[in-house]
C-alpha positions as CSV (number, residue, x, y, z in Angstrom):
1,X,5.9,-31.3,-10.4
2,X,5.4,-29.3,-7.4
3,X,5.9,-25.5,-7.0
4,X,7.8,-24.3,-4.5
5,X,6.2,-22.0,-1.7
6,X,8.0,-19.7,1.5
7,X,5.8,-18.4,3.9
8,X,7.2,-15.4,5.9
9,X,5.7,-14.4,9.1
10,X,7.1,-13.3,12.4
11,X,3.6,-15.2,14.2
12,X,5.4,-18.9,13.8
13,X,2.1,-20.7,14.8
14,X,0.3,-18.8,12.4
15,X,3.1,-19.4,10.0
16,X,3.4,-23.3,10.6
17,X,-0.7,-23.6,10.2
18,X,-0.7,-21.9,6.7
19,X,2.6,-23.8,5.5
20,X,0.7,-26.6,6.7
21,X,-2.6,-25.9,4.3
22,X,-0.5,-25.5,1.8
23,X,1.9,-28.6,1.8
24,X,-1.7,-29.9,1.5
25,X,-2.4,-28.8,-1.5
26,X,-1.5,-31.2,-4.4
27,X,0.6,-28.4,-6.8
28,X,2.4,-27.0,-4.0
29,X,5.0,-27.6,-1.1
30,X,6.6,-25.3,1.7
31,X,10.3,-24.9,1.7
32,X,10.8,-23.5,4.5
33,X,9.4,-20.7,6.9
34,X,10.7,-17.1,7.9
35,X,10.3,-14.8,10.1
36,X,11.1,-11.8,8.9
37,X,12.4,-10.5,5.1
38,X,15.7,-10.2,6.3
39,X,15.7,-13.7,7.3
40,X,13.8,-14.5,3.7
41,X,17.2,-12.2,1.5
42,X,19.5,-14.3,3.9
43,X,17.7,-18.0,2.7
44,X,18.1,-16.5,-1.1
45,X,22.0,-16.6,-0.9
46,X,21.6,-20.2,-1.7
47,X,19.9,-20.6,-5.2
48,X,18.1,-23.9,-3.8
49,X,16.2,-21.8,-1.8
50,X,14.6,-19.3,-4.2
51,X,10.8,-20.5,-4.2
52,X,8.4,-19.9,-7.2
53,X,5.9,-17.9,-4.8
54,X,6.4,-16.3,-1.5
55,X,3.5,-15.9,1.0
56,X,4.4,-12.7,2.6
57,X,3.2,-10.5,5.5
58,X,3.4,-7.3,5.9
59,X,3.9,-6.1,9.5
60,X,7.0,-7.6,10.8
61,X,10.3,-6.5,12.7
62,X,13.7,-5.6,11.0
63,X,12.0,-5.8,7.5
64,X,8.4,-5.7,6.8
65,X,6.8,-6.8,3.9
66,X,6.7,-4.0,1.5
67,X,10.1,-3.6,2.2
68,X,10.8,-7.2,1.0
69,X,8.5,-7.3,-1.9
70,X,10.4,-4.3,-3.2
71,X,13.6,-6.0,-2.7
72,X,12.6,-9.1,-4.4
73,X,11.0,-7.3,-7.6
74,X,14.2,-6.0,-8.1
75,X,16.6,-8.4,-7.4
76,X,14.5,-12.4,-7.7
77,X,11.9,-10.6,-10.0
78,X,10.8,-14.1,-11.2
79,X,9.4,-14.7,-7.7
80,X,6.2,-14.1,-6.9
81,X,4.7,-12.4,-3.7
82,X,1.8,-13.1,-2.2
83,X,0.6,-10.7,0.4
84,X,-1.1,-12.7,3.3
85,X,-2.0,-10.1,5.9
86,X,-4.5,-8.7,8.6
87,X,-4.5,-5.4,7.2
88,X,-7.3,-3.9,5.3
89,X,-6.1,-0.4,5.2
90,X,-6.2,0.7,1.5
91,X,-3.4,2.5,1.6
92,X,-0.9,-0.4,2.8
93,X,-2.7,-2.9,0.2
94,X,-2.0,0.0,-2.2
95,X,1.4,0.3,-1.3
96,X,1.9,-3.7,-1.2
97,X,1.2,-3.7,-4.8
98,X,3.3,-1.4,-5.7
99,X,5.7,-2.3,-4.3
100,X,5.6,-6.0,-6.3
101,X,3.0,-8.4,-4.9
102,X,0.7,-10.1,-7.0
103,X,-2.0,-10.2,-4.8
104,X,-3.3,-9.6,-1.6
105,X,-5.4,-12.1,1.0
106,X,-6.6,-11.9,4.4
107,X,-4.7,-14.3,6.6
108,X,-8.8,-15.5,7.9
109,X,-8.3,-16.9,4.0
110,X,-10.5,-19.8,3.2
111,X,-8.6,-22.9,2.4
112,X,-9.9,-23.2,-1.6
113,X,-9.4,-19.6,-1.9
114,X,-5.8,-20.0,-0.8
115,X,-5.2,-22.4,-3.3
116,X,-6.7,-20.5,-6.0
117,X,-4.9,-17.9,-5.4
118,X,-1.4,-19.4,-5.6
119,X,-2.6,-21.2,-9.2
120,X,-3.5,-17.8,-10.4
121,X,-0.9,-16.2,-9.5
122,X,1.7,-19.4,-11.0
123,X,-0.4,-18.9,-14.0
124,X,-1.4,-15.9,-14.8
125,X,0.9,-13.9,-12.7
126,X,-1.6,-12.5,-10.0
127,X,-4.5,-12.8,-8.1
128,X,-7.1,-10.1,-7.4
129,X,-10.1,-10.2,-5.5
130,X,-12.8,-8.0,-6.1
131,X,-12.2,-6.3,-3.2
132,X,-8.2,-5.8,-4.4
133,X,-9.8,-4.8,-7.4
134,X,-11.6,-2.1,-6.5
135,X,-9.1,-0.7,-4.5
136,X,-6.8,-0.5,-7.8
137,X,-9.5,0.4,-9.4
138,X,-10.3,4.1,-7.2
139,X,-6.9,4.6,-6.6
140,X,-6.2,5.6,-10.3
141,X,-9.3,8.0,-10.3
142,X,-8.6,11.2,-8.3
143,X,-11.0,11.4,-5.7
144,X,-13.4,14.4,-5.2
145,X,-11.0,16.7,-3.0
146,X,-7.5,15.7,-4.0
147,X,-4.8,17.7,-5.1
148,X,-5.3,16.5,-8.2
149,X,-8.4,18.5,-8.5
150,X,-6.9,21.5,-7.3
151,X,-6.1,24.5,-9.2
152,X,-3.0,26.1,-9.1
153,X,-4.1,29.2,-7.2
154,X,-6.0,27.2,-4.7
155,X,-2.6,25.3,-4.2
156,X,-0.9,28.7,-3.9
157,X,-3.8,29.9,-1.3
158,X,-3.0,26.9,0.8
159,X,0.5,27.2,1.0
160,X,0.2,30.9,2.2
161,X,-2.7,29.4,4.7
162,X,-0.6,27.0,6.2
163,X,1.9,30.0,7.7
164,X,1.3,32.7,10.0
165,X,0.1,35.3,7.6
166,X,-4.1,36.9,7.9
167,X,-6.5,36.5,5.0
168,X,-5.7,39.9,4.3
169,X,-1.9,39.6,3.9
170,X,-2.6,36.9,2.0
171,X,-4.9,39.2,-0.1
172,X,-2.0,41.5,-0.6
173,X,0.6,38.8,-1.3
174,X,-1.7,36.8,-4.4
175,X,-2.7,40.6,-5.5
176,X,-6.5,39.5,-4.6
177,X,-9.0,41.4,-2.8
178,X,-10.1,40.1,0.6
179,X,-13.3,38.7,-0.5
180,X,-11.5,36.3,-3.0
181,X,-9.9,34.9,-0.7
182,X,-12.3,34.2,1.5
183,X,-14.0,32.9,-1.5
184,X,-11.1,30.7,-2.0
185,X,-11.4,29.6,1.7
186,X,-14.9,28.9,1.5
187,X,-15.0,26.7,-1.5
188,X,-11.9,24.8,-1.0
189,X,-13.4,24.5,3.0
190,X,-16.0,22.6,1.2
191,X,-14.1,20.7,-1.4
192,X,-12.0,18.7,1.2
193,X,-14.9,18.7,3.7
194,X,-13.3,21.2,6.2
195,X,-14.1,23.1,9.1
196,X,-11.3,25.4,9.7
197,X,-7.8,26.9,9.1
198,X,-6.4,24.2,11.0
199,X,-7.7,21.0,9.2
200,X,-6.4,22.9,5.8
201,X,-2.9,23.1,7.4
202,X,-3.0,19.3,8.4
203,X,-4.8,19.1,4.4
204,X,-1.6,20.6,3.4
205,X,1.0,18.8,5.1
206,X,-0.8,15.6,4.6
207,X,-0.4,15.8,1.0
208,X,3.0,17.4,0.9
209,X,1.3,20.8,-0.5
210,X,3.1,22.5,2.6
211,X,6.3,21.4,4.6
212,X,6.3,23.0,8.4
């Protein structure tokens, strides 16, 4: 028996060359190819189609990969995604894997690593490397300068930071003298590694503390 692989990815020479290395693996065959998600959901109206794993990237047109992972964890949850990618940005692996894959490669993949992946992830539902790992690892840690690690007044100092208003005003406002504020300024200045009033407001709206 043979599992049953879809790769999806809008580069079809790319896409042909990694079907290829894995039609020529001995536990697995390609279905078909895609080039997109919404081509993948239109392949899926035909139960014959609905592979065991899906190699999926994640930068495409009409609908990317996250978007399609998320998709197929809720409706074909007994599929499972395989991110295959170019992008090492921690925050789209991050959101990859939430969003339902089971593991994330590079697409410059060595062959035996391929195929180790897609056996992991058959049997023992995903596939991390250490890299991946790590990345899940830190990201449920909160990291020195995240709101997380932000009191409640310092919150409150930002918000007030991010409008028009002076130190002093703000003073006023949080019934603080001026020299706790800029007490507050200098200490949360250092906290998030800033330089000024205007890195706080990008800080803020960054991390949804303030909405312009």
């Amino acid at each position: 028996m043979k599992y049953s692989v879809v790769v999806v990815d809008d580069h079809m020479l790319l896409s042909q060359a990694i079907g290829g290395l894995v039609d020529a693996f001995d536990q697995f065959e390609v279905l078909y190819l895609c080039k997109n998600g919404q081509e993948l959901i239109q392949q899926f109206k035909n139960n014959k189609n609905i592979p065991d794993v899906v190699l999926m990237d994640v930068n495409m047109p009409i609908l990317n990969g996250i978007e399609t992972t998320a998709h197929l964890k809720e409706h074909f949850p007994d599929v499972k995604v395989l991110a295959l990618s170019i992008e090492e940005d921690e925050m789209t692996i991050l959101k990859m894997l939430r969003a339902g894959a089971k593991g994330y490669l590079m697409k410059d993949v060595k062959k035996a690593e391929l195929q180790e992946a897609l056996l992991e992830v058959i049997e023992n539902g995903y596939f991390h490397t250490n890299t991946i790992a790590k990345i899940l690892v830190d990201s449920l840690r909160p990291k020195e300068g995240s709101v997380a690690n932000l009191k409640e007044r310092e919150i409150e100092f930002i918000q007030h930071a991010c409008t028009e208003k002076t130190y002093r005003e703000i003073a006023d406002i949080m019934c603080l003298s001026p020299k706790t504020i800029e007490g507050y300024r200098d200490v949360l200045f250092d906290k998030l590694n800033l330089r000024n009033r205007t890195g706080l407001v990008i800080y803020a709206i960054k991390n949804k503390i303030f909405k312009p």
